[in-house]
TORDREN-666545 format. One record per residue (C-alpha): residue number from 1; residue in three letters; x, y, z. Coordinates in nm, 3 decimals, always signed. Layout:
<dolos>
num: NUM; residu: ALA; x: X; y: Y; z: Z $
...
</dolos>
This chain:
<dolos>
num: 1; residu: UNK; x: +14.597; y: +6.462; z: +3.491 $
num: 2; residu: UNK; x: +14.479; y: +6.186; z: +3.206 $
num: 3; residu: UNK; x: +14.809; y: +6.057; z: +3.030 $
num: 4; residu: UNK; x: +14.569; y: +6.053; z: +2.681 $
num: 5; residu: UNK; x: +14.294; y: +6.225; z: +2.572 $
num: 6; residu: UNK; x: +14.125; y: +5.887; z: +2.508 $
num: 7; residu: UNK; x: +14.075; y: +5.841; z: +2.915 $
num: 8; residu: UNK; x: +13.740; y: +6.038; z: +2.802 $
num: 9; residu: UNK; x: +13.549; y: +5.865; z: +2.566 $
num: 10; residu: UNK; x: +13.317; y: +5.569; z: +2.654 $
num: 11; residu: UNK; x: +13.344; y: +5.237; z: +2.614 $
num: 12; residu: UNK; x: +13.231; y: +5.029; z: +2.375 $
num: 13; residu: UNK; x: +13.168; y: +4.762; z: +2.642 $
num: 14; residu: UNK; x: +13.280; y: +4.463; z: +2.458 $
num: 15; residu: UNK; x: +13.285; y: +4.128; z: +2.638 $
num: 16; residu: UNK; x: +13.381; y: +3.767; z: +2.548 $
num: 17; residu: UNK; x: +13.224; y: +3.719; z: +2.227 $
num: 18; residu: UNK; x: +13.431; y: +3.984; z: +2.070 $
num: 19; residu: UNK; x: +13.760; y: +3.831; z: +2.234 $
num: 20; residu: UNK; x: +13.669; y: +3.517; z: +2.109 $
num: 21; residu: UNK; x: +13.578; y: +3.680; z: +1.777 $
num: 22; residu: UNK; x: +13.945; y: +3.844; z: +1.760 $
num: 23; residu: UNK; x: +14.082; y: +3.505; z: +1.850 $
num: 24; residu: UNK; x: +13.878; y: +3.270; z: +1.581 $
num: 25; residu: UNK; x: +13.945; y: +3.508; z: +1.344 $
num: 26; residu: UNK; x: +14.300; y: +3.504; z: +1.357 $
num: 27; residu: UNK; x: +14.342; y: +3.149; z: +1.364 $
num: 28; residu: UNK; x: +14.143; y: +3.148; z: +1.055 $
num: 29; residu: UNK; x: +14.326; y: +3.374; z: +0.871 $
num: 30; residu: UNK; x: +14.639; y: +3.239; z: +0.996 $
num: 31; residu: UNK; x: +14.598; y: +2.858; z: +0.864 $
num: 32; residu: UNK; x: +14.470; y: +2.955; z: +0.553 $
num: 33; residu: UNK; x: +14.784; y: +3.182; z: +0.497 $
num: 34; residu: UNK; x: +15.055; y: +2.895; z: +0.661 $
num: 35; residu: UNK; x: +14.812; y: +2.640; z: +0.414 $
num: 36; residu: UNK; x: +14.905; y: +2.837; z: +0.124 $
num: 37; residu: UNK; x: +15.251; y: +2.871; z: +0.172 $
num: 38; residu: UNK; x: +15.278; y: +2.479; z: +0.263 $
num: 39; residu: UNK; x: +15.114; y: +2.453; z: -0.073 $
num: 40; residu: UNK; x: +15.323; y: +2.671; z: -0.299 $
num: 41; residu: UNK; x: +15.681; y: +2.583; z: -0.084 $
num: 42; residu: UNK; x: +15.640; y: +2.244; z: +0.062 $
num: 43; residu: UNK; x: +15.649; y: +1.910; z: -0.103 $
num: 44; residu: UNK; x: +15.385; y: +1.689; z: -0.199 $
num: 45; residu: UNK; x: +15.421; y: +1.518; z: +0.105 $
num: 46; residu: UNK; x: +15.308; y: +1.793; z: +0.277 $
num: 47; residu: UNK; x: +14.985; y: +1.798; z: +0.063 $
num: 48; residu: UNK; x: +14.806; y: +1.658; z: +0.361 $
num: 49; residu: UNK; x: +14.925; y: +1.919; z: +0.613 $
num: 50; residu: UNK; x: +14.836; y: +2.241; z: +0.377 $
num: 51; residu: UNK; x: +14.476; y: +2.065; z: +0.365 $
num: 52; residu: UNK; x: +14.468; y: +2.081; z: +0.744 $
num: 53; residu: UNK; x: +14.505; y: +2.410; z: +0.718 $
num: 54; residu: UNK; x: +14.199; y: +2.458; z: +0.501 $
num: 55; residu: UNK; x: +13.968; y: +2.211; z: +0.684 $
num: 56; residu: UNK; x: +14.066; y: +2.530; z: +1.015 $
num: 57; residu: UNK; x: +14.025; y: +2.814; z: +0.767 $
num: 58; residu: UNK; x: +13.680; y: +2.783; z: +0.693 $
num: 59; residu: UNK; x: +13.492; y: +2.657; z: +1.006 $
num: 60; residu: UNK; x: +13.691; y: +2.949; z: +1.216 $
num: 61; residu: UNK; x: +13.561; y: +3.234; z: +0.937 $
num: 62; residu: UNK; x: +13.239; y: +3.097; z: +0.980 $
num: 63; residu: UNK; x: +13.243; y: +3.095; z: +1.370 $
num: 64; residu: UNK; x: +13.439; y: +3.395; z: +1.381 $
num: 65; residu: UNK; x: +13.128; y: +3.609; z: +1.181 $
num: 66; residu: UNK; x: +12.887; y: +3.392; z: +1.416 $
num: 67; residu: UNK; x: +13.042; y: +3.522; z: +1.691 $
num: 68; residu: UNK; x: +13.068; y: +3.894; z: +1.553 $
num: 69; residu: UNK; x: +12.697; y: +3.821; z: +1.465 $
num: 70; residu: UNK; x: +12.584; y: +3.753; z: +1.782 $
num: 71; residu: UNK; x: +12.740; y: +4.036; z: +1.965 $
num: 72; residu: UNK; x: +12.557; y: +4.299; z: +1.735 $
num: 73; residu: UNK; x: +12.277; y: +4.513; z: +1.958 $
num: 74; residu: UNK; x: +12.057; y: +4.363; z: +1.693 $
num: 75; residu: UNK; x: +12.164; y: +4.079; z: +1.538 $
num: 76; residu: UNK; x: +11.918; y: +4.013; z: +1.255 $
num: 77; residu: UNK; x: +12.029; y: +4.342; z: +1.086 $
num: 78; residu: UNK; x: +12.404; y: +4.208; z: +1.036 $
num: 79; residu: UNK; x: +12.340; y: +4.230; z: +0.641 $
num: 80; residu: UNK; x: +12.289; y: +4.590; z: +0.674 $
num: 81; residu: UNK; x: +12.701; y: +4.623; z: +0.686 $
num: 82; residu: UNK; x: +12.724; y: +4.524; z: +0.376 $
num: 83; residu: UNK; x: +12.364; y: +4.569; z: +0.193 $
num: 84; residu: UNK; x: +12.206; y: +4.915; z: +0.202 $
num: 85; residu: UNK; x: +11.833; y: +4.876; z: +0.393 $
num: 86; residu: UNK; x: +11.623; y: +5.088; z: +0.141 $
num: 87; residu: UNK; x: +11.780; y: +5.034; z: -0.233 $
num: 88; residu: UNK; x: +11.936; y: +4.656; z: -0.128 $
num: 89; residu: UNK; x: +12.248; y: +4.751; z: -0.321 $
num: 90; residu: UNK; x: +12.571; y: +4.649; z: -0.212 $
num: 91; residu: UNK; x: +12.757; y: +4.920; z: +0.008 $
num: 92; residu: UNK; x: +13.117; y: +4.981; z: +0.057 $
num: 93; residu: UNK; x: +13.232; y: +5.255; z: +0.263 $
num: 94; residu: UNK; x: +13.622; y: +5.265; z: +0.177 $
num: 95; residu: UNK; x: +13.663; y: +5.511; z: +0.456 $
num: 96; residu: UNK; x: +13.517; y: +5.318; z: +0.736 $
num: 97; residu: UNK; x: +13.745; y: +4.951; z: +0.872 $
num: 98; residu: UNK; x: +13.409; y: +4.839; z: +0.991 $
num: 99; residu: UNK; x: +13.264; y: +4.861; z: +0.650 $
num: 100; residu: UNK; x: +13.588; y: +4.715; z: +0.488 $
num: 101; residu: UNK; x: +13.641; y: +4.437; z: +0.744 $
num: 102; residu: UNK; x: +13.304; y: +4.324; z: +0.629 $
num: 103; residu: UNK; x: +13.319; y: +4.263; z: +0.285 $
num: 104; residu: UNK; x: +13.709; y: +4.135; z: +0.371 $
num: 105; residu: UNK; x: +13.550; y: +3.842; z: +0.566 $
num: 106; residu: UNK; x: +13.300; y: +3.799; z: +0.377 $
num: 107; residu: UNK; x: +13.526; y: +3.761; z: +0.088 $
num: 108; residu: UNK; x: +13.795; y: +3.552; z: +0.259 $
num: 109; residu: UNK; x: +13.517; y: +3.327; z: +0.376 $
num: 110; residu: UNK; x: +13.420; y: +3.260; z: +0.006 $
num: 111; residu: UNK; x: +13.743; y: +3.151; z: -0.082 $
num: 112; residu: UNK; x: +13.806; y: +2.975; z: +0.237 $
num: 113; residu: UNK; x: +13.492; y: +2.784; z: +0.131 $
num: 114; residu: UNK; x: +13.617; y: +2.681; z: -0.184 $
num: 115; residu: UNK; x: +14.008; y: +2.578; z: -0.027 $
num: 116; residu: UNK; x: +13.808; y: +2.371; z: +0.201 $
num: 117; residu: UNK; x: +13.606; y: +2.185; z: -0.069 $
num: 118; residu: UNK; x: +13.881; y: +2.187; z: -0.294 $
num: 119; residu: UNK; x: +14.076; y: +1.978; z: -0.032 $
num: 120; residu: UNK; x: +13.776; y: +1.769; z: +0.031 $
num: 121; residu: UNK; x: +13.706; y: +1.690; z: -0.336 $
num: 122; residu: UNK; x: +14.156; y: +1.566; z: -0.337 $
num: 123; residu: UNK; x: +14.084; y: +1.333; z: -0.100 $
num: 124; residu: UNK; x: +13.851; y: +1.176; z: -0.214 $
num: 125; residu: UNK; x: +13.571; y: +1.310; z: +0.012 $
num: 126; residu: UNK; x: +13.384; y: +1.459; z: -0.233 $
num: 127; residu: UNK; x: +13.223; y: +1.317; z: -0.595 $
num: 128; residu: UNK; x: +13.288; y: +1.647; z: -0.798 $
num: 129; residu: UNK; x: +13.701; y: +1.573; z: -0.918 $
num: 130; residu: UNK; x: +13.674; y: +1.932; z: -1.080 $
num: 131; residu: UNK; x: +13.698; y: +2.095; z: -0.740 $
num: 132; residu: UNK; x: +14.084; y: +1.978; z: -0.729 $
num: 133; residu: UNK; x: +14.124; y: +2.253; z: -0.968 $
num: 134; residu: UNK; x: +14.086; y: +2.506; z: -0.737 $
num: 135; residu: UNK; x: +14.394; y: +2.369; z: -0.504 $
num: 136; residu: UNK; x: +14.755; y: +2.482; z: -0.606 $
num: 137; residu: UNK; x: +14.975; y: +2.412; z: -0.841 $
num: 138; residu: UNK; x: +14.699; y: +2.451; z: -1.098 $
num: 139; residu: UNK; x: +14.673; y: +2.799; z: -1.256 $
num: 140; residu: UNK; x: +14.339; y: +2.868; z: -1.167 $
num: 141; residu: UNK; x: +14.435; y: +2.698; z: -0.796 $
num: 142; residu: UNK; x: +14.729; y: +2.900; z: -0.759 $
num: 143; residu: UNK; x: +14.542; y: +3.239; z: -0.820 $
num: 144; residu: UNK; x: +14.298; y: +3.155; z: -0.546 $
num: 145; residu: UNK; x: +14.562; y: +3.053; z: -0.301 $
num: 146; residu: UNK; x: +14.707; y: +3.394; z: -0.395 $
num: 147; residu: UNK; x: +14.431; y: +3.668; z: -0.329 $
num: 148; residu: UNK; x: +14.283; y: +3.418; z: -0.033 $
num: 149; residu: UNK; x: +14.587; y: +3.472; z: +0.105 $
num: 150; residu: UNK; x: +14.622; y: +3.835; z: +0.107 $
num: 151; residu: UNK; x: +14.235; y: +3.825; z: +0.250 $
num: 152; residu: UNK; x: +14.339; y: +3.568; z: +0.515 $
num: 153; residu: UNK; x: +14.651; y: +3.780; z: +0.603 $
num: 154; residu: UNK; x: +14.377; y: +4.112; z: +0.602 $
num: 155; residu: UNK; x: +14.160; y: +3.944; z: +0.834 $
num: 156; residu: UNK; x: +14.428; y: +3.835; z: +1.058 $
num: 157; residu: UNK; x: +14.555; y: +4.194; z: +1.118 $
num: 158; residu: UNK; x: +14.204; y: +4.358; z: +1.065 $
num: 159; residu: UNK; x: +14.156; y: +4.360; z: +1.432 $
num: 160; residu: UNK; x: +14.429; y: +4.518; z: +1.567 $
num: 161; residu: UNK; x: +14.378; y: +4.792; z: +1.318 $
num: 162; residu: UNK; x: +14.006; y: +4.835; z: +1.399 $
num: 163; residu: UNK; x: +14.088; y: +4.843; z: +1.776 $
num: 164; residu: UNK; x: +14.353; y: +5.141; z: +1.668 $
num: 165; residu: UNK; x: +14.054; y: +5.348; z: +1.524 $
num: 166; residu: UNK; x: +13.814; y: +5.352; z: +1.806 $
num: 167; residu: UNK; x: +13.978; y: +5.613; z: +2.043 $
num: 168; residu: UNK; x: +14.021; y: +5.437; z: +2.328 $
num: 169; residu: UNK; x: +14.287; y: +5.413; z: +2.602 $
num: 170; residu: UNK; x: +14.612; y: +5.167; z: +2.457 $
num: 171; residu: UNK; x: +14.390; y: +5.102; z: +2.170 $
num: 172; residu: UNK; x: +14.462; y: +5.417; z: +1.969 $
num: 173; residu: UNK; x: +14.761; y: +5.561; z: +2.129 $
num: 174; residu: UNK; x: +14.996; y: +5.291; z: +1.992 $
num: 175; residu: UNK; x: +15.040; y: +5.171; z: +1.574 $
num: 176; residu: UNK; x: +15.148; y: +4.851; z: +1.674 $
num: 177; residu: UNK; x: +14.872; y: +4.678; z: +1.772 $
num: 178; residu: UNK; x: +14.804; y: +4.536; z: +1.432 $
num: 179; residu: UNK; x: +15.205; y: +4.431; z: +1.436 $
num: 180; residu: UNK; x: +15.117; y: +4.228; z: +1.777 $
num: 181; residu: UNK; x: +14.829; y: +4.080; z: +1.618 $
num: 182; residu: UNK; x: +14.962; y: +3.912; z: +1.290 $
num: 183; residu: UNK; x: +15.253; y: +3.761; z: +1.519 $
num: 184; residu: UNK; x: +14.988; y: +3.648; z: +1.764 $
num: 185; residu: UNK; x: +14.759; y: +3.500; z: +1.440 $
num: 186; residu: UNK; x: +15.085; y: +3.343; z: +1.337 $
num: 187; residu: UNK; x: +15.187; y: +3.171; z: +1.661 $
num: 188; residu: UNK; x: +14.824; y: +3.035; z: +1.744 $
num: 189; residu: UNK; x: +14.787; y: +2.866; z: +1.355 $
num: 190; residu: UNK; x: +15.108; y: +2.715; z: +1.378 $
num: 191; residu: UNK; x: +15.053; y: +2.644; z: +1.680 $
num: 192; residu: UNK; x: +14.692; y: +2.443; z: +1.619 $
num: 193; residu: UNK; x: +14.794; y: +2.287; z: +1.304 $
num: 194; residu: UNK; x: +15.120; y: +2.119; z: +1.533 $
num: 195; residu: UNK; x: +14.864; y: +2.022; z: +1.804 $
num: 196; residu: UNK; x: +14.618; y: +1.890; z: +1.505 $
num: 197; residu: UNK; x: +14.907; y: +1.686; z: +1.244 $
num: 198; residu: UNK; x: +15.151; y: +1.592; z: +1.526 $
num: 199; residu: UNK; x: +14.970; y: +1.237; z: +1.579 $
num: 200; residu: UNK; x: +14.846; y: +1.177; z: +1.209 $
num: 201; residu: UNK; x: +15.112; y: +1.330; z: +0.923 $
num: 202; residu: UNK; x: +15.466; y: +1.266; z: +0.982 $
num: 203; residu: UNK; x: +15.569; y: +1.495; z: +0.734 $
num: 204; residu: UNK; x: +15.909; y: +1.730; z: +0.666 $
num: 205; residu: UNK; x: +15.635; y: +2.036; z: +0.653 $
num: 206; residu: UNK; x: +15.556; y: +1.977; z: +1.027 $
num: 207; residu: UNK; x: +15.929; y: +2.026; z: +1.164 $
num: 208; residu: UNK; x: +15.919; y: +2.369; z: +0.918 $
num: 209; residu: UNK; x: +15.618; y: +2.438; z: +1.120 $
num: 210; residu: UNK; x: +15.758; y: +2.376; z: +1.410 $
num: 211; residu: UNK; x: +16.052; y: +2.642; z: +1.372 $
num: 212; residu: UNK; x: +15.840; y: +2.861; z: +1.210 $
num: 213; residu: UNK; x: +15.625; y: +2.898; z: +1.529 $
num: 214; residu: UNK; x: +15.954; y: +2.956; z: +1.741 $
num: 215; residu: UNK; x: +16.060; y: +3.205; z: +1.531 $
num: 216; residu: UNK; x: +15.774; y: +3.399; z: +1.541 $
num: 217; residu: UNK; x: +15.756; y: +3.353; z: +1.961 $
num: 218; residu: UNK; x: +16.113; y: +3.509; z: +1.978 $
num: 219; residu: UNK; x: +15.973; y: +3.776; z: +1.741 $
num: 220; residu: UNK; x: +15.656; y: +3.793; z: +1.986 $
num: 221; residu: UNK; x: +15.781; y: +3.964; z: +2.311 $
num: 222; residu: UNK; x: +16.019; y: +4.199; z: +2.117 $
num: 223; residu: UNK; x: +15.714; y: +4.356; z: +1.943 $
num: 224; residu: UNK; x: +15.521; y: +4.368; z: +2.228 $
num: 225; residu: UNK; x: +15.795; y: +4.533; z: +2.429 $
num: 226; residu: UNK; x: +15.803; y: +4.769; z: +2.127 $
num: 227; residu: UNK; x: +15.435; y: +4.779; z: +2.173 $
num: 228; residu: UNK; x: +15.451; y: +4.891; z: +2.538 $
num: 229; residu: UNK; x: +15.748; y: +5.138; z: +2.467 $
num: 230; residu: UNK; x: +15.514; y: +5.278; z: +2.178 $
num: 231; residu: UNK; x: +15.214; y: +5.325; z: +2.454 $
num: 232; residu: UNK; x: +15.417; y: +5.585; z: +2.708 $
num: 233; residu: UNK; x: +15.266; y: +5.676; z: +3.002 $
num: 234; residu: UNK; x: +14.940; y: +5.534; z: +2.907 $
num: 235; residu: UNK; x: +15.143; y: +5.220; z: +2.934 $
num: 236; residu: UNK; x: +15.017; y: +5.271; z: +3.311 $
num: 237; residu: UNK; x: +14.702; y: +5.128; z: +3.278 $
num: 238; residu: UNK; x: +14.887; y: +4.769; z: +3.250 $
num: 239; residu: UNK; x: +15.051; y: +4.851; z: +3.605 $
num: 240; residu: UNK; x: +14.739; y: +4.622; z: +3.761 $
num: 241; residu: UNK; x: +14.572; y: +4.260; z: +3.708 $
num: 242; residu: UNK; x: +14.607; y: +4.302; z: +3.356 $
num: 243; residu: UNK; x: +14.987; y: +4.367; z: +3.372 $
num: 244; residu: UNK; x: +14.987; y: +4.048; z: +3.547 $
num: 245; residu: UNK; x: +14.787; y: +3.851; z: +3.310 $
num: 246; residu: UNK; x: +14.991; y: +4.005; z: +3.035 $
num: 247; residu: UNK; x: +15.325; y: +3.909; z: +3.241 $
num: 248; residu: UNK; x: +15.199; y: +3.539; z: +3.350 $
num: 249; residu: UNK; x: +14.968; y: +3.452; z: +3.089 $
num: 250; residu: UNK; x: +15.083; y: +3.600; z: +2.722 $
num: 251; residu: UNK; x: +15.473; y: +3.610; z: +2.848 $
num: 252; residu: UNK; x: +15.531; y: +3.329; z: +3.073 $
num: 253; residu: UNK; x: +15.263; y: +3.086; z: +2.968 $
num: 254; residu: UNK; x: +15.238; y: +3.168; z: +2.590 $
num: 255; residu: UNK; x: +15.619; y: +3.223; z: +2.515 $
num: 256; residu: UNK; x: +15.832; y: +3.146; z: +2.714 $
num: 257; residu: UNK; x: +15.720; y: +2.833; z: +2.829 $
num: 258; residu: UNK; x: +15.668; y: +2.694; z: +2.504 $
num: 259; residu: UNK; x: +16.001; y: +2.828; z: +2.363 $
num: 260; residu: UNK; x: +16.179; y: +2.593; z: +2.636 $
num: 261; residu: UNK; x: +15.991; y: +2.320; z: +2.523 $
num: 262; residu: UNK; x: +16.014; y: +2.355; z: +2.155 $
num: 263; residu: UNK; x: +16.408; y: +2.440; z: +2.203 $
num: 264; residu: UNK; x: +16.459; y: +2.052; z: +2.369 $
num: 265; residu: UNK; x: +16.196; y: +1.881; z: +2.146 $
num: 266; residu: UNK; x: +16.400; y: +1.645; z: +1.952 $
num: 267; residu: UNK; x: +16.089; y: +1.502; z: +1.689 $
num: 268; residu: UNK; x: +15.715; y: +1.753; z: +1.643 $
num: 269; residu: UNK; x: +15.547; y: +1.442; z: +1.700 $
num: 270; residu: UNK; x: +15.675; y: +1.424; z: +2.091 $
num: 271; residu: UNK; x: +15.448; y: +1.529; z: +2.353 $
num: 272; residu: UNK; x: +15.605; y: +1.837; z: +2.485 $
num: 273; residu: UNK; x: +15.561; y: +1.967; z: +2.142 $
num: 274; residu: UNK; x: +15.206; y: +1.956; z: +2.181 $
num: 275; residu: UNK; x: +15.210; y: +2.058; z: +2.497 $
num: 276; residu: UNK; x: +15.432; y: +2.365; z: +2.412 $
num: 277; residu: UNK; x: +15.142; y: +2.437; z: +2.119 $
num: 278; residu: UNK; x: +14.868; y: +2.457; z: +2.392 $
num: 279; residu: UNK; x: +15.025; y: +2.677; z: +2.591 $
num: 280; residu: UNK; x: +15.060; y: +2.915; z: +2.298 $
num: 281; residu: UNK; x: +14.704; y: +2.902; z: +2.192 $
num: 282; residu: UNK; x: +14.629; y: +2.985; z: +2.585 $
num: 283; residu: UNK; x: +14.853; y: +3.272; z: +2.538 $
num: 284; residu: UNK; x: +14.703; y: +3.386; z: +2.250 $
num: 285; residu: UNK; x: +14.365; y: +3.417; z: +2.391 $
num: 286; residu: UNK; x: +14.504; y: +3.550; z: +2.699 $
num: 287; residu: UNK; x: +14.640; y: +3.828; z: +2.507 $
num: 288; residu: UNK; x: +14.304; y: +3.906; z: +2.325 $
num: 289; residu: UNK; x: +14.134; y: +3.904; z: +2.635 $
num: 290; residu: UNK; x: +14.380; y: +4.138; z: +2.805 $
num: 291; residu: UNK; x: +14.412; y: +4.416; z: +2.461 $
num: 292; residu: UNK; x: +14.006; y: +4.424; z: +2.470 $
num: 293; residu: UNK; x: +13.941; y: +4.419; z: +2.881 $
num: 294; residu: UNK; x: +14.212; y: +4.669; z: +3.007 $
num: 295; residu: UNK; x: +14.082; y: +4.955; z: +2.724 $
num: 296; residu: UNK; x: +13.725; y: +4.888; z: +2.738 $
num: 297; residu: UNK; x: +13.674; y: +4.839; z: +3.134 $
num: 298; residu: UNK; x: +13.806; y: +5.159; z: +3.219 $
num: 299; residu: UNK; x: +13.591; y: +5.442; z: +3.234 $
num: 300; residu: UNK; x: +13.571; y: +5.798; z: +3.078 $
num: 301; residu: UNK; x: +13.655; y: +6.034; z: +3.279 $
</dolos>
């Protein structure tokens, strides 16, 4: 006997580009978010680090809706999510998470775009000075850091929710998927922007970082424990390969492992710090790839 009724519905047959999707995504809503609080509670010193942040944010939106792009059965009709095909008006369907994780990306990659030029234009990079007005501590600056940041925090957690509404096996028989996520989004950014500042800003904002990122990976297994608890017997399905990937690779390899080496890292800037950042961007993916392939590889009875 099925432990859920979701054992019968079909798959949606989702493969890498989706995982990769879920994982690009996150990181890019996660650096914009950890820019913008570097920005509005770190010093100026750590002016360089928050712009690190940016420079992520809005490359990874743009490969992330690549990468959704790509997957579509038709690809060239991608607009039609968020234009209607006949009267070309815009279309929001404030009932459907597909239609509403649209125009969320869309509108967290517009002001990702301007973060990133923004920075650009402070350092120098740019010939238009005005653009610094869109970087905090400026009014103007401050209100975009503000709503990007609930967008970037949206997107980051979009995907967990928008696995819970598709009726499949672990996907929908657990509210904590979109928990898992955010903590996952939050790991990975912090993790990447270590990896990316530890050899170029030797600011205070990077040892912040630093126990920022192992306080969210004690946080980590605790809400995916709660996670698994949540799942009951459908929890089941992880008693296989992907229990063991989940076990080696997202426990082990993207927690653990770098929790030992962040706990006897003396200075962010030493190699085992980087090292320990790695892992946890391995374990993020690994975890992606594990959520998407143990639903959507098993088959409706």
């Amino acid at each position: 006997m099925p432990p859920s009724s979701t054992f019968f519905t079909a798959s949606p047959h989702w493969n890498w580009l989706i995982i990769s999707y879920f994982f690009v995504g996150g990181l890019a809503g996660g650096c914009y978010f950890l820019a913008v609080l570097i920005d509005f509670f770190g010093r100026a010193s750590d002016r360089p680090l928050a712009r690190l942040g940016y420079y992520v944010a809005f490359p990874a939106v743009v490969l992330s809706g690549l990468l959704l792009t790509v997957d579509l059965y038709r690809p060239e009709r991608f607009w039609h999510m968020l234009i209607q095909s006949h009267t070309f008006r815009p279309m929001l369907k404030l009932y459907s998470p597909m239609s509403l994780g649209s125009w969320a990306l869309l509108a967290f990659g517009g002001f990702a775009m301007l973060s990133f030029l923004a920075s650009l234009a402070e350092e120098g990079r740019l010939r238009q000075p005005w653009l610094v007005r869109f970087r905090p501590p400026g009014l103007l600056g401050g209100l975009l850091a503000v709503m990007g940041g609930v967008f970037a925090l949206f997107v980051a957690a979009y995907t967990g929710v928008l696995l819970a509404v598709t009726n499949r096996p672990i996907w929908s028989d657990t509210p904590l998927l979109g928990l898992n996520f955010v903590l996952s989004a939050a790991s990975t950014s912090a993790a990447l922007l270590i990896l990316l500042a530890s050899r170029q800003y030797r600011t205070p904002g990077l040892a912040v970082l630093e126990r920022f990122d192992r306080l969210v990976l004690i946080l980590e297994p605790i809400a995916l424990i709660a996670l698994i608890v949540s799942l009951g017997s459908v929890a089941r399905v992880w008693l296989s390969v992907w229990g063991v990937a989940l076990l080696i690779g997202v426990v082990v390899v993207g927690i653990l492992m770098p929790l030992a080496l962040l706990w006897r890292a003396t200075d962010p800037t030493m190699p085992s710090t980087a090292t320990a950042a790695l892992l946890v961007l391995i374990g993020g993916f690994v975890f992606r790839a594990v959520i998407v392939l143990s639903s959507s590889t098993i088959r409706a009875i």
